[in-house]
N, C-alpha and C positions, 0 to 999 in steps of 0.2 A: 741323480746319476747313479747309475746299479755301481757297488762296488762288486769289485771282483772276490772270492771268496776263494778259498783253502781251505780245504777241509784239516784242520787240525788234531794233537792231541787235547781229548775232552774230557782228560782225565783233569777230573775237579784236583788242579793242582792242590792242595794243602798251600800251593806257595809258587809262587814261578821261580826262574833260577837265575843264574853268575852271574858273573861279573867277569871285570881284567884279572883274566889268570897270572896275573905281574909276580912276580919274585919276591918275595920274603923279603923285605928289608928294615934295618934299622936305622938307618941313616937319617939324615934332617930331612922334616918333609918340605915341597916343594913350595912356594908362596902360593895361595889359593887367587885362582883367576877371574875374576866376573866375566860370567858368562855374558858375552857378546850379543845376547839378544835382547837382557835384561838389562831396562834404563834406570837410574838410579828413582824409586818414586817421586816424584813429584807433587804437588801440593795444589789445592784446588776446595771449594770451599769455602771461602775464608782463610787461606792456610792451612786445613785441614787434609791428611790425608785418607784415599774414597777404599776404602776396605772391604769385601764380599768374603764372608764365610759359607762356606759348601759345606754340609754334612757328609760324610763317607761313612755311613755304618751299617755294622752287620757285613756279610758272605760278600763280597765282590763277584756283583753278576750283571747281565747286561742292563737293567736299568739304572744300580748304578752307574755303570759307564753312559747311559742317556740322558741324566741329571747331571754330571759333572759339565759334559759339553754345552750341554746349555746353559750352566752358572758360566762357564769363561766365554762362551758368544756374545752372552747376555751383560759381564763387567766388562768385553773390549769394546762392546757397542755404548758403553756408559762411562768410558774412560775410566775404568777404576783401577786402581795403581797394584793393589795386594789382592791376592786370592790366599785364605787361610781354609784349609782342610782339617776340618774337625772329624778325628779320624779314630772310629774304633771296629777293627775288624779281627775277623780270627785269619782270614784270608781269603780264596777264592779261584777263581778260572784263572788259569796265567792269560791267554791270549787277551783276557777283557784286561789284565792288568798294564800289558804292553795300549795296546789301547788308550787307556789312561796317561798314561808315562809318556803319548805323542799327543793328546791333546793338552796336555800342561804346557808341552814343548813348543806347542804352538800361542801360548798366550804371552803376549808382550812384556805386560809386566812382570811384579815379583809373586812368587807361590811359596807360600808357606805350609806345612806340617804341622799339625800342633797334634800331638798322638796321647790322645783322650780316651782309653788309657792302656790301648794296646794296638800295636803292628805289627800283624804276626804273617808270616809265610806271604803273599801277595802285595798287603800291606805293607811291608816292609820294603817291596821294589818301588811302588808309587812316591813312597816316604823318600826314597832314595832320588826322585826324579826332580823334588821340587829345592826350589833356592834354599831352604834352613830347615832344619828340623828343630822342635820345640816339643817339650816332653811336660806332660800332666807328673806332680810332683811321682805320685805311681806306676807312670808309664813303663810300658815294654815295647821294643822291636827286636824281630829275629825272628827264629826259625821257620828257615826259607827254603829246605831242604824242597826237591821235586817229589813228586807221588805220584803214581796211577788214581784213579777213580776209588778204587777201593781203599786209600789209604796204605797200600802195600808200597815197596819199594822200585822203582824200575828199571829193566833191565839195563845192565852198564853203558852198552855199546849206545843205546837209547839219550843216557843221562849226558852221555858226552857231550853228544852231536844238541842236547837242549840245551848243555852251559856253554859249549859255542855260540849256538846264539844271542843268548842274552848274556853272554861278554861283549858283545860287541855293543848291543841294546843300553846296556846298564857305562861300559867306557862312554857312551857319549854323552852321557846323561851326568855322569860322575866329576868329570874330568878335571870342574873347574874346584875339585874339592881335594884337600891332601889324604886323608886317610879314607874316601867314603869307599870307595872302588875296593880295599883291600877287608873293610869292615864287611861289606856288604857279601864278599866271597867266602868269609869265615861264613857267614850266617847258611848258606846255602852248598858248603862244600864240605861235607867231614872230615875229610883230608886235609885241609887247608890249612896249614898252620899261621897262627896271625903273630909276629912277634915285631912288638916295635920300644926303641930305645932298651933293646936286650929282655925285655918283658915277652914273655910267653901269655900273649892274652887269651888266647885259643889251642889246646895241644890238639892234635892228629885223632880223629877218632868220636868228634864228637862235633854238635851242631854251637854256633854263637849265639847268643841274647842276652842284650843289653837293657840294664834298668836305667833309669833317670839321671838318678847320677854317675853310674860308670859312662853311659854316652857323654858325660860331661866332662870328664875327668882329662885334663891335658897333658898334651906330651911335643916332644921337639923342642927346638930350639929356631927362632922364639915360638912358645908354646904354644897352642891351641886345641880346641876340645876334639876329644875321638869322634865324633859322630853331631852330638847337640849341639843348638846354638845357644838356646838357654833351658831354665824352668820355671813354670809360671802357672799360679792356681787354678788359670781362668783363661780363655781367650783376653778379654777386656783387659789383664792383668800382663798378658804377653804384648798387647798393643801400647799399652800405657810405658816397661821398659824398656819398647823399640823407637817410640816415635812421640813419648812423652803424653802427660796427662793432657786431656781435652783437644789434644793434636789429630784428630782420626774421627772417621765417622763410620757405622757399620752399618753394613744391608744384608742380612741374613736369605739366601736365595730360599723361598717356598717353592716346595716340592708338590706338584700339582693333582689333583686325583686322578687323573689319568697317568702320571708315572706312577702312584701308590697301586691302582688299578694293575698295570704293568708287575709290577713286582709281587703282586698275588698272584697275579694268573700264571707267571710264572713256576709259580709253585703246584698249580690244579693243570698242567696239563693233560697227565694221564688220565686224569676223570673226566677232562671237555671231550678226551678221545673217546672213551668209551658212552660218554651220554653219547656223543654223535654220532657214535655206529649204531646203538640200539635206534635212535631216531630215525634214522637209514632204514635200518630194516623195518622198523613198524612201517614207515612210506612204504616200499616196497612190499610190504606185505597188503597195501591197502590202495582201491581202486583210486587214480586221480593221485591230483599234486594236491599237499595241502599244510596244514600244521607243521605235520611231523617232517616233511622233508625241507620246510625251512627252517625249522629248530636242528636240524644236522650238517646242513650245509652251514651256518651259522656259528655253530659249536666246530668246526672244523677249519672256518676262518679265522677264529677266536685264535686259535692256534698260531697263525702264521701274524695273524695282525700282530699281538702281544708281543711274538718276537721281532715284527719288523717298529714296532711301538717303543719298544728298550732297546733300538741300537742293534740287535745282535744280527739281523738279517734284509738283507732288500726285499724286490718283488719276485726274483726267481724261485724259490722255491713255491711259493703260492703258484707262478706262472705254470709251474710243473703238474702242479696236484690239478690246475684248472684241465690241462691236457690230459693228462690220466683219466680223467673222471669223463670227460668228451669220449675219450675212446671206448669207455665202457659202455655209455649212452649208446655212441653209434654199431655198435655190435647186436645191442639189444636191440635196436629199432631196424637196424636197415638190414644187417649180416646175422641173424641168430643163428648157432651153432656153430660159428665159427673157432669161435674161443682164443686167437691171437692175439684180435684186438684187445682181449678184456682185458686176458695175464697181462698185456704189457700197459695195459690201463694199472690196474689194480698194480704192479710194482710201482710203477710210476708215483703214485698215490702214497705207497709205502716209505719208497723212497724219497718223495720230496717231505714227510712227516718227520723223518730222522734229518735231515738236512736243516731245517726248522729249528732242531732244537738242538742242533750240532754247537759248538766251539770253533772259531775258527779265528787264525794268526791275521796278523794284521800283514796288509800287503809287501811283505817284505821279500828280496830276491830270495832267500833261502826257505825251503820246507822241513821241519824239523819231525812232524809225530802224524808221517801216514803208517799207522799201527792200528792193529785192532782196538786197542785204548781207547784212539779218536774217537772210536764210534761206540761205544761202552753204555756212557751218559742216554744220551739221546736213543739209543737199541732198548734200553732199561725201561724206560718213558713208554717207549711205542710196545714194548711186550705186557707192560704192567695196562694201557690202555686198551689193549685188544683184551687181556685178559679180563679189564672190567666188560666192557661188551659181554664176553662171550659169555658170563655169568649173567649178565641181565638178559640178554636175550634168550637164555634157557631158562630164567625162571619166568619171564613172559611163556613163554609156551608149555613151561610146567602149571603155572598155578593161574595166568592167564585167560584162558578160554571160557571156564564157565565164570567168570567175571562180567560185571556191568563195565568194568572200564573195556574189553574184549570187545565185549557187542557195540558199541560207543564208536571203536576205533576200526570194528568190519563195517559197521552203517551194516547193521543186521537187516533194520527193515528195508536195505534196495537188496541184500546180497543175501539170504538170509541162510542159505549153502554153505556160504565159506568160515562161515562160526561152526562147524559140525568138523572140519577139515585138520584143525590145529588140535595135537592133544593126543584124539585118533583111540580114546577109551574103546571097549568091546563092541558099545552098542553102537558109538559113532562108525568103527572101522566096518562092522556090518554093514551099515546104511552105504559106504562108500564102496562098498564090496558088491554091491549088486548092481551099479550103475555103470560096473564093466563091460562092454559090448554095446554100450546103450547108444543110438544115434545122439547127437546135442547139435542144437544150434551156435553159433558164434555172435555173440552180442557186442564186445568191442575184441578188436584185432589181436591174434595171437601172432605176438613177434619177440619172444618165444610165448609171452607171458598174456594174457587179457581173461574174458569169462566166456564164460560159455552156459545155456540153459539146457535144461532138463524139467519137461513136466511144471513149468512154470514157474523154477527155481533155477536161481545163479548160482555158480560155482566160479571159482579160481580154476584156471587150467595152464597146462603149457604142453604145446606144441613143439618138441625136440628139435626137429629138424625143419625148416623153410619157415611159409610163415601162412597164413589163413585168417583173410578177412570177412568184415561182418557179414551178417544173414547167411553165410556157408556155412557146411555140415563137415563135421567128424564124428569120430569114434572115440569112445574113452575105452582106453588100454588097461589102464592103472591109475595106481593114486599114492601117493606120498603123505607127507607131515603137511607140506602147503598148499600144494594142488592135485586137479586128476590131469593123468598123462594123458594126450588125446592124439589122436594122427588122422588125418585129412584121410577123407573117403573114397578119392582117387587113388589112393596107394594101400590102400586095406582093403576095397575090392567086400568091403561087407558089413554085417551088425546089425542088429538088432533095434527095433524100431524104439 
């Protein structure tokens, strides 16, 4: 089922944001309340409780958010009681972290945090989502501050309307906890001052983050820890002082080469763009379907698979580029010169490319970052991949032509014309200089594009306007980088035999 999309802010959060903008207080905190959805574990095995730890590490991006959901599908379908998040990141996309934060919410049992040995900006909201937090003796969570893309700060009026939202996100997440909601707003509000049992834990003006043991350290009446539930060496070592030794059994979710696959290609999208486009063009530049244009169309899918592979996208946008790219075809084939069709092909195209590799919130009533931010990310991706293109493709035609991979890729010996055509050195532009005025036959269909002969030789041509099929005669006009310009004999009224 297509989810519905938002186009969000894509600015690579450093951190997603708020929390309950609640009041300052010092007062006793409230009794912490078991969340209502979580049953106490249960025991199975022999008496054993069935424990699944998920790795979380590294940049919080859509494959991890595609691994996480399938470690909790994967333990609700196996009855397993504990999911433990082995968690070290610096932080990441907020929308993929909200994300996270509703599939945790969704798994029945208990979720644990064990912060192995940092939760930082992102991190730190997920950390906040699950039933306990547990700290690596060295552990960090905290700064949660929002960011644009570029790491820069974002506009005010911007940061509000973001920690509106995830105040509401992070209250419900929080709620069944006394201090986590107010912990969690120091980390992500500068302003926020954190003061409890008359202690200034946070002054105005600066970001929170908590080590091991200050998350530990208790306060109220009767006491309990600011943030952690304990610290523990090891996973194994956090399971053994929760639920005692030999009492537990653990299944570590393996991460499958198709999500690792996912998680690189995420990273080479702007090179799959630009192999694809060179691929493109070398087809287009060469008679017939063959290699090269399914090594582009291929490299272009990669694209959209990847992201629909890691979670981050359905089939629309691919549905999009598939249209675009029809519209182009059908202009060239049936309408040459028309050129409506193409532009809105070719946006189209562009457009579903950035959509692709967009950010986007999770289906929630409110929209928070339609800013040019949103599209910052993914704009970056799509200029850096045209601009690889556009560099391959100029140096194919710079150092190309008198190459054996050139002649290779014209099929010299059917065409052997259109190896003279690219490049266009003094002596080549001469030879194509004098076959001005020349009658040519039409050997496959100019629509705009096909060959045409001369003297027993093929050339590339194109036909500007309408379209002219085989064994009929034109005129060559002119000549370009890829083809001779040619126009039908009935509207030139002449030339040269």
């Amino acid at each position: 089922m297509l989810r519905t999309l938002i186009t969000a802010l894509l600015a690579t959060l450093a951190l997603a944001t708020a929390c309950p903008a609640l009041t300052n207080r010092s007062s006793k905190p409230e009794t912490p309340k078991t969340p209502p959805h979580k049953a106490v574990a249960a025991t199975t095995d022999g008496g054993k409780t069935r424990v699944m730890v998920i790795d979380v590490r590294g940049a919080i991006d859509e494959p991890v958010l595609y691994i996480l959901r399938r470690g909790l599908k994967e333990a609700e379908e196996n009855k397993t009681q504990v999911v433990v998040l082995n968690m070290k990141t610096p932080g990441g996309a907020a929308g993929v972290a909200m994300e996270m934060m509703e599939a945790l919410s969704k798994f029945s049992g208990e979720t644990i945090t064990y912060v192995n040995d940092e939760a930082i900006s992102a991190g730190a909201f997920i950390s906040a989502a699950t039933d306990e937090i547990w700290f690596a003796p060295g552990g960090v969570i905290g700064a949660a501050a929002a960011v644009n893309s570029d790491g820069q700060d974002i506009p005010e009026t911007m940061r509000l309307k973001i920690n509106s939202f995830f105040r509401a996100k992070i209250r419900a997440a929080t709620e069944a906890h006394s201090y986590r909601g107010e912990v969690i707003s120091a980390m992500i509000d500068k302003d926020y001052e954190l003061i409890i049992d008359g202690q200034t834990l946070k002054a105005k003006g600066e970001l929170l983050s908590l080590t091991a043991t200050e998350a530990m350290k208790r306060y109220g009446s009767p006491s309990e820890p600011l943030l952690g539930a304990g610290i523990a060496k090891s996973i194994d070592d956090l399971l053994q002082q929760k639920y005692g030794s030999s009492n537990f059994s653990i299944t570590h979710l393996e991460v499958t080469w198709s999500e690792r696959l996912a998680q690189w290609l995420s990273m080479v999208k702007p090179l799959l763009l630009g192999l694809g486009m060179l691929a493109l063009f070398i087809e287009f530049k060469t008679p017939g379907f063959g290699f090269f244009g399914i090594a582009g169309i291929v490299l272009m899918a990669v694209v959209f698979l990847s992201s629909y592979a890691a979670g981050l996208s359905g089939y629309e946008p691919m549905i999009v580029f598939v249209i675009g790219f029809a519209l182009v075809i059908f202009e060239l084939i049936f309408f040459p010169g028309v050129i409506v069709p193409m532009v809105t092909g070719l946006l189209m195209m562009l457009g579903s490319l950035v959509w692709a590799m967009a950010d986007f919130w999770p289906g929630d009533p409110i929209s928070v970052a339609w800013t040019t931010d949103a599209l910052v990310a993914p704009l970056v991706n799509l200029g850096i991949g045209l601009a690889i293109g556009g560099v391959l493709i100029l140096a194919l035609l710079r150092y190309m032509p008198k190459s054996w991979f050139w002649d290779r890729i014209e099929l010299a010996s059917e065409i052997a014309g259109a190896a003279q055509i690219a490049g266009l050195d003094p002596e080549a532009a001469g030879v194509l200089g004098a076959l001005v005025g020349r009658r040519a036959r039409v050997t496959t269909p100019l629509r705009p594009f096909g060959q045409i002969e001369i003297d027993g030789k093929i050339y590339e041509a194109r036909l500007p306007l309408g379209s002219a099929e085989r064994d009929t005669v034109v005129i060559v006009r002119g000549h370009n980088d890829f083809s001779l310009d040619v126009e039908s004999v009935d509207k030139s009224g002449g030339g040269n035999a």
